[in-house]
C-alpha positions in Angstrom: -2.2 206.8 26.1 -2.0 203.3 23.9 0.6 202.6 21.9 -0.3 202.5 17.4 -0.1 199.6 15.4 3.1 201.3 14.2 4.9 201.1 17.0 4.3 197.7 18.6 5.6 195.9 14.9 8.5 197.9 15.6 8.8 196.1 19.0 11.7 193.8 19.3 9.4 191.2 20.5 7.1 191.6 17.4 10.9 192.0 15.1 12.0 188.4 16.1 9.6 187.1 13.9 10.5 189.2 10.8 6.9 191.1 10.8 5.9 191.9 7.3 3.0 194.7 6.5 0.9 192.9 4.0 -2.2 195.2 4.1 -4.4 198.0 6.1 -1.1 200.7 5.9 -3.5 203.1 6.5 -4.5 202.1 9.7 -0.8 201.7 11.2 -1.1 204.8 13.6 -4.4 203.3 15.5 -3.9 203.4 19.4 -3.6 199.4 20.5 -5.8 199.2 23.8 -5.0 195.4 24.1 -3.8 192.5 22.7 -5.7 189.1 22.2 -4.4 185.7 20.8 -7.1 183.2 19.7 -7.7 180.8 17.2 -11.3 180.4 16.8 -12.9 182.2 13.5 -15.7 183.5 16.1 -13.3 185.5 18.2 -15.3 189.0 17.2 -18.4 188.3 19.3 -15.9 188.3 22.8 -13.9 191.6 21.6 -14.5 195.4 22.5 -12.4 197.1 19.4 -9.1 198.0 19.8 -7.7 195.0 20.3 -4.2 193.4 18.2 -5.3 190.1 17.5 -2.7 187.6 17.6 -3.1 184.4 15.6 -1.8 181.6 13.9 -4.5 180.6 11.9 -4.8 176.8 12.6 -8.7 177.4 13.7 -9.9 179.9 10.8 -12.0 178.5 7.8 -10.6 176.8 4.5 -13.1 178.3 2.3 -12.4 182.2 0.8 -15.6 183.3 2.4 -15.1 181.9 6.0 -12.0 183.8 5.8 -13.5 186.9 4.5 -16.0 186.5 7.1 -13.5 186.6 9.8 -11.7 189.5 8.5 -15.0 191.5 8.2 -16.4 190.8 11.2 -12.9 191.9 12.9 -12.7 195.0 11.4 -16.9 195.9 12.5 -16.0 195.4 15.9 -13.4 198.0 15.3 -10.1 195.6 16.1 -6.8 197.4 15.9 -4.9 195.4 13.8 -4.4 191.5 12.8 -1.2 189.4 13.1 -0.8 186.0 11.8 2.1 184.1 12.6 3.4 181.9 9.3 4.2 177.9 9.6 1.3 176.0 11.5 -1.5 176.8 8.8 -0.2 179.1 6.3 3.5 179.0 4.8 4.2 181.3 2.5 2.1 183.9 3.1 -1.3 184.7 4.1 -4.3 184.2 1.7 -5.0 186.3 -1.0 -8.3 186.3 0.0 -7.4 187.7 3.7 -5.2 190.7 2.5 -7.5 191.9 0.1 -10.3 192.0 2.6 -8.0 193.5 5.4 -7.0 195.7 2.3 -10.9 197.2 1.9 -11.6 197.8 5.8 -8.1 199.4 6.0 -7.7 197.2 8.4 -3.5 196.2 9.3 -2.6 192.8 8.6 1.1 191.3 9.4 2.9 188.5 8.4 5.0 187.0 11.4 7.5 184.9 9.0 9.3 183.2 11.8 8.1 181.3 15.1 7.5 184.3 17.3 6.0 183.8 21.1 3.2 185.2 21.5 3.4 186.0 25.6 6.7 188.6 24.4 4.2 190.3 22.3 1.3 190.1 25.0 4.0 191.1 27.6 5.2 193.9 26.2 2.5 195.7 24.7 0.7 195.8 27.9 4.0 196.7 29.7 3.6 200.1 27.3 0.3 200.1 28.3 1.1 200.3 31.5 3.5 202.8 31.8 1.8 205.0 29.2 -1.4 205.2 31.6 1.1 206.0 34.9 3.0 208.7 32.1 -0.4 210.2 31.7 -1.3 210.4 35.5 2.4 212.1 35.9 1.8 214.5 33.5 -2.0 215.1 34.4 -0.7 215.6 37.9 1.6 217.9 36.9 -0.7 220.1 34.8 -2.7 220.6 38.5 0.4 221.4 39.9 1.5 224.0 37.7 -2.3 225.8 37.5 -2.9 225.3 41.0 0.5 227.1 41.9 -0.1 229.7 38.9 -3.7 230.1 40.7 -2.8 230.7 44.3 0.0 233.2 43.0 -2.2 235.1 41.0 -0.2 235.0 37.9 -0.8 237.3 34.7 -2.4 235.6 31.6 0.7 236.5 30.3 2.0 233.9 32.6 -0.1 231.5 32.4 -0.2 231.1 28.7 3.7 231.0 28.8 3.3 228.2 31.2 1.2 225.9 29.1 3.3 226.6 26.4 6.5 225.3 28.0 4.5 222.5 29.7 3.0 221.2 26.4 5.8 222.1 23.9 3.5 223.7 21.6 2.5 227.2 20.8 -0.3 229.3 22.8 -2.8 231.9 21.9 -5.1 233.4 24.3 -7.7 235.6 22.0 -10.9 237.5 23.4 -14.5 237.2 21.0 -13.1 239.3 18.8 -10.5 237.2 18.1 -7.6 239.7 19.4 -4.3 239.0 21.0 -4.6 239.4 24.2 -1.5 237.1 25.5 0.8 234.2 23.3 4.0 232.1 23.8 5.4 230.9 20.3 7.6 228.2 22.2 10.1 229.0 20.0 8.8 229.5 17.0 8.7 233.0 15.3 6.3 235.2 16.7 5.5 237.0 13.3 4.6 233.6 11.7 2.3 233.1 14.5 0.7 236.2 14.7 0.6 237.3 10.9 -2.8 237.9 10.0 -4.5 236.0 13.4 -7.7 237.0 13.0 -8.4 235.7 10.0 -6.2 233.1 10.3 -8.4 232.2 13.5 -11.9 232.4 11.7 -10.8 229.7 9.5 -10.4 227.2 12.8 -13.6 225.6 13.0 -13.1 223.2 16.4 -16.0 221.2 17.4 -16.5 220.0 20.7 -16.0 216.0 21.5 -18.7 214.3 23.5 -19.8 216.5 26.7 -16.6 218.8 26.2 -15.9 222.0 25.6 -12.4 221.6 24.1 -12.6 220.9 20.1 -10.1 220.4 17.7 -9.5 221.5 14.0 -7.4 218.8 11.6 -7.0 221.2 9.0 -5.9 223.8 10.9 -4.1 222.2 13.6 -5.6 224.0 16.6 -6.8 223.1 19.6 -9.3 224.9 20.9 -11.2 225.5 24.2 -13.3 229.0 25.5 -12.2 230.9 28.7 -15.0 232.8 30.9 -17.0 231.8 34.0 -20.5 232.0 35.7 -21.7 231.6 32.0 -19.9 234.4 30.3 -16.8 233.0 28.0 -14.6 236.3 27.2 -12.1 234.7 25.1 -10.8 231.5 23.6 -7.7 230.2 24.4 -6.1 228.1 21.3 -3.3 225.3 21.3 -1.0 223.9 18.0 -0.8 220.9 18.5 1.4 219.5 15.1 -0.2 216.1 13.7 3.3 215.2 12.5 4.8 214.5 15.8 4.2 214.5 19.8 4.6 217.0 21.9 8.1 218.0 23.7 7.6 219.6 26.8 5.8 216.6 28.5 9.0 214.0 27.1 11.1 216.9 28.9 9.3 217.2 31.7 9.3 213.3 32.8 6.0 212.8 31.5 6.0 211.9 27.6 5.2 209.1 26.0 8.8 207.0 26.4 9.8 207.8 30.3 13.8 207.0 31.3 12.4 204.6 33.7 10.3 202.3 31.4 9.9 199.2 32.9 11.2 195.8 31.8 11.2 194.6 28.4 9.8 198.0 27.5 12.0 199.3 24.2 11.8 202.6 22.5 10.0 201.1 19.1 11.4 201.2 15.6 9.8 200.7 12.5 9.4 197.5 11.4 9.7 196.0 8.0 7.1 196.4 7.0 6.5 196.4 3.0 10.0 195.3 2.4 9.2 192.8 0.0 11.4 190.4 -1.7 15.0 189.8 -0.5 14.1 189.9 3.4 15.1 186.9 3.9 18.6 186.9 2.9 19.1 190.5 5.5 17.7 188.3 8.0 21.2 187.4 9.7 22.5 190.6 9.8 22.1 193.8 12.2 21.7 194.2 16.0 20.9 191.9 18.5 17.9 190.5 18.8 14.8 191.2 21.8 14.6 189.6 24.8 13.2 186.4 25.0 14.5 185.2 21.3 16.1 181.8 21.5 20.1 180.8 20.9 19.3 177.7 18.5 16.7 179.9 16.5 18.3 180.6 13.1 19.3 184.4 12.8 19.5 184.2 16.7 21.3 187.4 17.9 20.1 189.5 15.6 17.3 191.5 14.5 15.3 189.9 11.3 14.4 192.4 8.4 17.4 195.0 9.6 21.0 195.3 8.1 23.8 197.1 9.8 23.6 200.3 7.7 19.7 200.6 9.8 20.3 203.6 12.0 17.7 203.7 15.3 15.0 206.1 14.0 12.7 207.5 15.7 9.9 207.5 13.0 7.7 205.0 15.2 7.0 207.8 17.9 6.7 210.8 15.3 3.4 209.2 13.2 0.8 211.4 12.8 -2.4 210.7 15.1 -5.9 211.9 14.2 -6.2 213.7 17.6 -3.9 215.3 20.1 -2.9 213.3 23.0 -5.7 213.5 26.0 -3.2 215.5 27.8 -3.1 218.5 26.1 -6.8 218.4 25.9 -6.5 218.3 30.1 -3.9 221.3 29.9 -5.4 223.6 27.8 -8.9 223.3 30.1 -6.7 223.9 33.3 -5.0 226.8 31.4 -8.5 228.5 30.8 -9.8 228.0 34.1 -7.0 229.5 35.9 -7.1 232.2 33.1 -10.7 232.7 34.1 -10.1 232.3 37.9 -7.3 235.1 37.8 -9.5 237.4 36.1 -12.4 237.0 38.8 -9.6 237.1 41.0 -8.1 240.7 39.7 -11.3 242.1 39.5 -11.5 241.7 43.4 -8.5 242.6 43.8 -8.6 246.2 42.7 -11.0 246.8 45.4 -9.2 245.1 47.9 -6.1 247.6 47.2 -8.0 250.9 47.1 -10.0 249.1 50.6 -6.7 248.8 51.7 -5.7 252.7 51.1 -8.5 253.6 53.0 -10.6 255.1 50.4 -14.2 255.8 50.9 -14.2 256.5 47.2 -12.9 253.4 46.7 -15.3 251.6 48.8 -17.9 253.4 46.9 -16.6 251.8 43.3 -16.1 248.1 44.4 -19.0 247.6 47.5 -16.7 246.7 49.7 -18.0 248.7 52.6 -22.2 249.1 53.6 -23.4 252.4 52.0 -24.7 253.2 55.8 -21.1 252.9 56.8 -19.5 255.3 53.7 -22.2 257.6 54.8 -21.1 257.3 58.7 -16.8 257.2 57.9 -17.6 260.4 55.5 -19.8 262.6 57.9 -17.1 261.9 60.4 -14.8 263.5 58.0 -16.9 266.8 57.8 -18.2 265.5 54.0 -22.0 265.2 53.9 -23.2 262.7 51.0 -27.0 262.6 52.6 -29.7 264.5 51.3 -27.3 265.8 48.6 -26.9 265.7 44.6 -24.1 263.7 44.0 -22.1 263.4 40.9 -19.3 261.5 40.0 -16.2 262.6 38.0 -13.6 261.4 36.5 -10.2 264.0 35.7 -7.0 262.3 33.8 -4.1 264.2 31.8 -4.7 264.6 28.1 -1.0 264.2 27.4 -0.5 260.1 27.2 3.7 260.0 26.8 2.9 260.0 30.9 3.1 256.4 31.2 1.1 254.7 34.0 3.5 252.7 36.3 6.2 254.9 35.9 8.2 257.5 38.5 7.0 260.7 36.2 3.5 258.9 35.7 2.8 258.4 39.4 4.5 262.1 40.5 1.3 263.8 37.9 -1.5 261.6 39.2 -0.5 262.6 42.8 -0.4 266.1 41.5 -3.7 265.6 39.6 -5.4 264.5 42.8 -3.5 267.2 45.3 -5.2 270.0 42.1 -8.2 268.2 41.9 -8.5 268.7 45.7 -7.7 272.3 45.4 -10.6 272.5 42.7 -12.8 272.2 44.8 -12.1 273.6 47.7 -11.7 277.0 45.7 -15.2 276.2 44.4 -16.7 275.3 47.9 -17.8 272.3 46.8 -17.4 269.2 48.7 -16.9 265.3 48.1 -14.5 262.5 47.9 -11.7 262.5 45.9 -9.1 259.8 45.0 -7.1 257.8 42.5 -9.5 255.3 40.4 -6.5 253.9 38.9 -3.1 254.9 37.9 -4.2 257.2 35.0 -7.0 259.3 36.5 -8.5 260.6 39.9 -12.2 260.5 40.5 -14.4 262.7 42.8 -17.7 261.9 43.9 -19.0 265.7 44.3 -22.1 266.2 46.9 -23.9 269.5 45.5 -26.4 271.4 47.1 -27.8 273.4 44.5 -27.9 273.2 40.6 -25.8 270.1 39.5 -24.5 272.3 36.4 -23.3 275.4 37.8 -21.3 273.2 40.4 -19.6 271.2 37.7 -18.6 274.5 36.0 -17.5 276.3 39.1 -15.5 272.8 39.7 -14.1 273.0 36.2 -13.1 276.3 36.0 -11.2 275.9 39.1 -9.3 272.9 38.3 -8.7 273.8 34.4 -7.2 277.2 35.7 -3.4 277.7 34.7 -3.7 274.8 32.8 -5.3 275.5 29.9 -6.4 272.5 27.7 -4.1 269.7 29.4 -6.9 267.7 31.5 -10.0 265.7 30.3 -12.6 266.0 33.0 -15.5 263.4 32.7 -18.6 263.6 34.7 -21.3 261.1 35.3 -25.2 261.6 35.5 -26.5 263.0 38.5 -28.1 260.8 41.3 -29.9 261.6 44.4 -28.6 258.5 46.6 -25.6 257.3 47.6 -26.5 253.6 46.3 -26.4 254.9 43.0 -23.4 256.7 43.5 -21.2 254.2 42.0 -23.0 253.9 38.7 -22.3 258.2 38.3 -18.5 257.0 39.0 -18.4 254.1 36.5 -20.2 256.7 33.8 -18.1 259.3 34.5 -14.7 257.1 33.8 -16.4 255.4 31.0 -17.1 258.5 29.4 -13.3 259.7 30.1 -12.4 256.9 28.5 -14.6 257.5 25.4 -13.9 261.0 25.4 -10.1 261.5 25.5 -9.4 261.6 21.9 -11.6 264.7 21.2 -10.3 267.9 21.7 -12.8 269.9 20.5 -15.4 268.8 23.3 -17.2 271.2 26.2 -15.3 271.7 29.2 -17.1 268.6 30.6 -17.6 265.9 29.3 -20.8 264.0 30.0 -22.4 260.7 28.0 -24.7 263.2 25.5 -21.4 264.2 24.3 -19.6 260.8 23.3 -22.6 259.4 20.9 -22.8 256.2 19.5 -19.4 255.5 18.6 -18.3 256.7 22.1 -21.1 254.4 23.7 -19.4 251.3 21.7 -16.1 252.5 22.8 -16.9 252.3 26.4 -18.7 248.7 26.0 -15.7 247.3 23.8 -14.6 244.8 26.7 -18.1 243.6 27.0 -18.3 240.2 25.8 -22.0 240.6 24.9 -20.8 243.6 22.4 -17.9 241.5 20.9 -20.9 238.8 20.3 -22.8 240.9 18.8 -20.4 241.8 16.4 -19.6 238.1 15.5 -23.3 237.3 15.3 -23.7 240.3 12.8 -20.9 240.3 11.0 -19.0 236.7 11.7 -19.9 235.2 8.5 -19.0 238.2 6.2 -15.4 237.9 7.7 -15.1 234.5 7.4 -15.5 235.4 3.5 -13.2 238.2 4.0 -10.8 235.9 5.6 -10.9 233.5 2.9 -11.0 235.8 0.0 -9.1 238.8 0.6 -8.1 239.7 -2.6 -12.1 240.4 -3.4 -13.4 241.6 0.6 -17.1 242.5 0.6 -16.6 244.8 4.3 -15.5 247.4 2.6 -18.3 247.6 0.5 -20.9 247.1 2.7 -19.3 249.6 4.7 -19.1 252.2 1.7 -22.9 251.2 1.5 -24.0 251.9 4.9 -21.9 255.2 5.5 -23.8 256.8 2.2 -27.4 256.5 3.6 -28.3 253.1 1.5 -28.2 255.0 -1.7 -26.9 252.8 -4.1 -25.6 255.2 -7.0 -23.4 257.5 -4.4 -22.3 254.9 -2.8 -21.0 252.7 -5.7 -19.1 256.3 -7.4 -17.7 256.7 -3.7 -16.3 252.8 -4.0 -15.3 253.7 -7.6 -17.2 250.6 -8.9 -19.8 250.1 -11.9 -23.3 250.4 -10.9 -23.9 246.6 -11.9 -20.5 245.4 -10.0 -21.6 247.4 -6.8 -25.3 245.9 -6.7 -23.8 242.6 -7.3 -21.2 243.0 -4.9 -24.6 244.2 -2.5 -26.2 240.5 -3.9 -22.9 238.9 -2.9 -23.2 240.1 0.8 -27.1 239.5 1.5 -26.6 235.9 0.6 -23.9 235.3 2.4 -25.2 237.0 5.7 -28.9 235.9 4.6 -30.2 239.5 5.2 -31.9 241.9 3.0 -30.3 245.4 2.5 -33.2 247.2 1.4 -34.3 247.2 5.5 -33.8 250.1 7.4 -33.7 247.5 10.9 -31.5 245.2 9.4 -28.8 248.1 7.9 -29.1 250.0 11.0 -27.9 246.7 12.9 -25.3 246.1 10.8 -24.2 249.8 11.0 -24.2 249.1 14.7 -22.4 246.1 14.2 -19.9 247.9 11.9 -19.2 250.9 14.5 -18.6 248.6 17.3 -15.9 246.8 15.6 -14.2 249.7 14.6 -14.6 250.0 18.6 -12.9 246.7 19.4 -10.1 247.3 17.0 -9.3 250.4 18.7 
């Protein structure tokens, strides 16, 4: 929100009096929260820090080490910067003394070298203040706007993410624990520089909260970063670029940057002072443009700007100086991006319900609660289907062949003709249930048998899978003996679909024995518990990997674990040296602080391993 150092001696209040940087460069781009004139050497003990002290050094000490007192005990209480007007004390210059001790805290010192008035100074560096506060509340205001409206409307994280993007000018990244892709917006960048080698790229951004926050940011990297979830569960991360070399567009676009159209009065868009210009400043003094407001007719070099000649193009260098943190702003957008992004997921997950409620779907109701088991029980008996007092068993049947895109006219003509054959199924094998589409892929069936729960599924299986031969996956869940529990037979039976569909060679039905570990991982690969479980195991060995891929240790741990733990085989099958494959073994303990000669901590890692081949598809 407060204008640097940097920009208010480029102020053509602070330019009438030909401002000369005599020390503390390197503290130029600190933010100026007010300015102070005094001229009493004990002026520390009544400021805050951040303050531009204005002075003209009449009331500071004649000794060195009264003045070296007064510049140290400025730059403790953390004051922005110190300007001293030339004349009334000090002619020439400033003392020696003073620079060189402004020079150690890195603390800016000025030279005014003509009469300047201080009131311009004060009057215009507030005035920026001012309007930088009211730019903030404009664009803050706007940030609410825009999520609210993206909220209400239900928008995609696809959506969202583009949103922030254009809003803040700056690429987007949405990632889940894994640190995969879900959604981005380059905002106009390339997409392949962005996205070349993210996750590794993204292990390497290590963004610490601020104070009570959950929004860090990474210097080296230039990310901003803040985690998306709710209730207590973060799914994802949702990252921001902001570049340290300039500001932001989108906001400046948008009404809301850091230099508004409608600045007020004696507000000017800065330009960079002369600062360090050295000898021969003085004779460039007349020439240039006008002066700023306030800068008097009789006052020699009147009508122009001192320190600029008239080959000195407006630059715009003042507003593009790095800053050691991204504007407050961006900070408020990217947590406003993550809770809508968090919001619309809750949101979708109701949703679905709502739609199949809205079909009229007992089976539906069944999946999502959103109708009392006693009343699922009632609507179906009144439909002839008894689920009381009945084995029920959930399956799940979906075409093997996926060029059938979901969404599409051919996609939705074969799911309606899955569900009309999966109705047929059973009729032919007089069994009864519920049937209906559990999404645009695949049509469940929540079968109530009387008898033996296999020799229903089989009957059911031959049925449907006649004329057909090999072309449908059918998935069925454990068998449960209430209708409360109904829905987790459903879930199982599409989870293990899911799992299943890759495998040709399986029984005629599928059920959770079948799909083994690696299936199990594949059906909890969205769980956010799983994908920490992976980053707890594993995160540190891929933050090697990630900064030394030319010598990765995965592999070899991998090579390791799939050979039983035996050493020999498993350095031949890596086609290393004993000694380099037991030192590579050394390399990976260390840096995961685990020993590899136990079977709980290998099988872990195996675990570890399996699920994020899982998560990587």
């Amino acid at each position: 929100m407060f204008p640097t150092v940097r920009e208010v001696i480029a102020l053509d209040s602070v330019r009438i009096g030909a401002p000369r940087l005599v020390a503390g460069e390197s503290g130029l781009d600190r933010p100026v929260r007010w300015v102070h004139s005094a001229e009493v050497p004990d002026i520390a003990t009544l400021l805050r820090g951040g303050e531009l002290v204005l002075t003209t050094g009449i009331g500071l000490p004649a000794d060195d080490a009264g003045v070296r007192a007064f510049v140290n005990d400025l730059a403790e209480v953390g004051v922005a910067g110190l300007i001293v007007e030339l004349g009334r004390r000090y002619t020439a210059s400033v003392p020696r003394v003073m620079a060189a001790a402004a020079q150690k805290a890195g603390m800016p010192l000025i030279e005014l070298r003509r009469p300047t008035p201080f009131v311009q100074i004060t009057e215009a560096v507030h005035a920026l203040i001012v309007d930088a506060q009211l730019a903030e509340l404009r664009a803050t205001e706007q940030i609410h706007q825009r999520f609210t409206e993206l909220s209400v409307e239900g928008a995609e994280p696809a959506e969202v993410v583009h949103q922030a993007a254009q809003l803040a000018g700056c690429p987007v990244v949405l990632e889940n624990l894994a640190r995969q892709v879900l959604a981005y917006d380059a905002a106009g960048d390339r997409a392949e520089m962005l996205l070349d080698g993210w996750e590794q790229h993204s292990r390497r951004v290590k963004a610490q909260p601020s104070g009570s926050g959950r929004t860090g940011y990474d210097p080296d990297t230039g990310w901003l970063v803040t985690p998306v979830g709710a209730r207590g569960q973060d799914w994802g991360r949702l990252l921001l670029r902001w570049p340290a070399s300039g500001t932001a567009q989108g906001f400046a676009a948008s009404g809301g940057g850091d230099a508004p159209a409608d600045a007020g009065p004696g507000v000017t868009r800065p330009a960079p002072a002369e600062h360090l210009a050295g000898a021969g400043s003085a004779e460039r003094a007349g020439s240039g443009r006008a002066g700023g407001p306030g800068a008097p007719a009789d006052r020699p070099g009147a009508g122009a700007a001192p320190g600029r000649d008239a080959s000195w193009e407006e630059p715009d260098a003042g507003l593009a100086a790095p800053s050691a943190t991204p504007p407050t702003r961006l900070t408020i957008l990217l947590e406003r991006a993550a809770s809508t992004l968090a919001l619309g997921r809750l949101i979708r997950r109701d949703a679905e319900g709502l739609e199949r409620q809205l079909h009229g779907t007992l089976l539906s109701a069944l999946l999502d609660h959103s109708l009392p088991v006693s009343e699922v029980a009632l609507r179906a008996a009144a439909l002839g289907i008894q689920l009381e007092r009945r084995r029920l068993v959930g399956v799940v049947v979906r075409h093997r062949d996926e060029s059938l895109a979901a969404g599409t006219e051919a996609g939705q003509a074969a799911l309606r003709d899955l569900a009309d054959a999966v109705s047929q199924a059973l009729r032919e094998a007089k069994q009864t249930g519920l049937t209906s589409a559990v999404d645009d892929r695949a049509v469940g069936a929540l079968l109530a048998v009387r008898g033996e729960e296999e020799p229903a599924l089989e009957s059911f299986a031959a049925a449907l899978r006649r004329g057909r031969a090999d072309t449908l996956l059918i998935a069925a869940g454990s068998g449960v003996d209430s209708l409360r529990e109904a829905r987790r037979s459903l879930v199982e039976a599409r989870q293990v679909a899911e799992a299943a569909r890759h495998d040709p060679t399986g029984p005629a039905v599928q059920r959770l024995p079948n799909v083994g570990l690696p299936g199990l991982l594949h059906l909890l690969r969205d769980e956010p518990r799983l994908q920490t479980f992976v980053e707890r195991q594993l995160g540190a060995l891929l933050a090697y990997d990630a900064e030394h891929p030319k010598d990765a240790l995965l592999p070899t741990l991998r090579v390791f674990l799939e050979h039983g733990r035996n050493k020999s085989i498993a350095a031949g099958a890596a086609h290393l040296s004993r000694p380099a494959f037991y030192e590579r073994l050394a390399r990976i303990e260390r840096i995961l602080g685990v020993d590899l000669d136990s079977v709980q901590v290998c099988l872990s890692l195996h675990v570890a391993l399996l699920a994020r081949d899982a998560l990587r598809g």
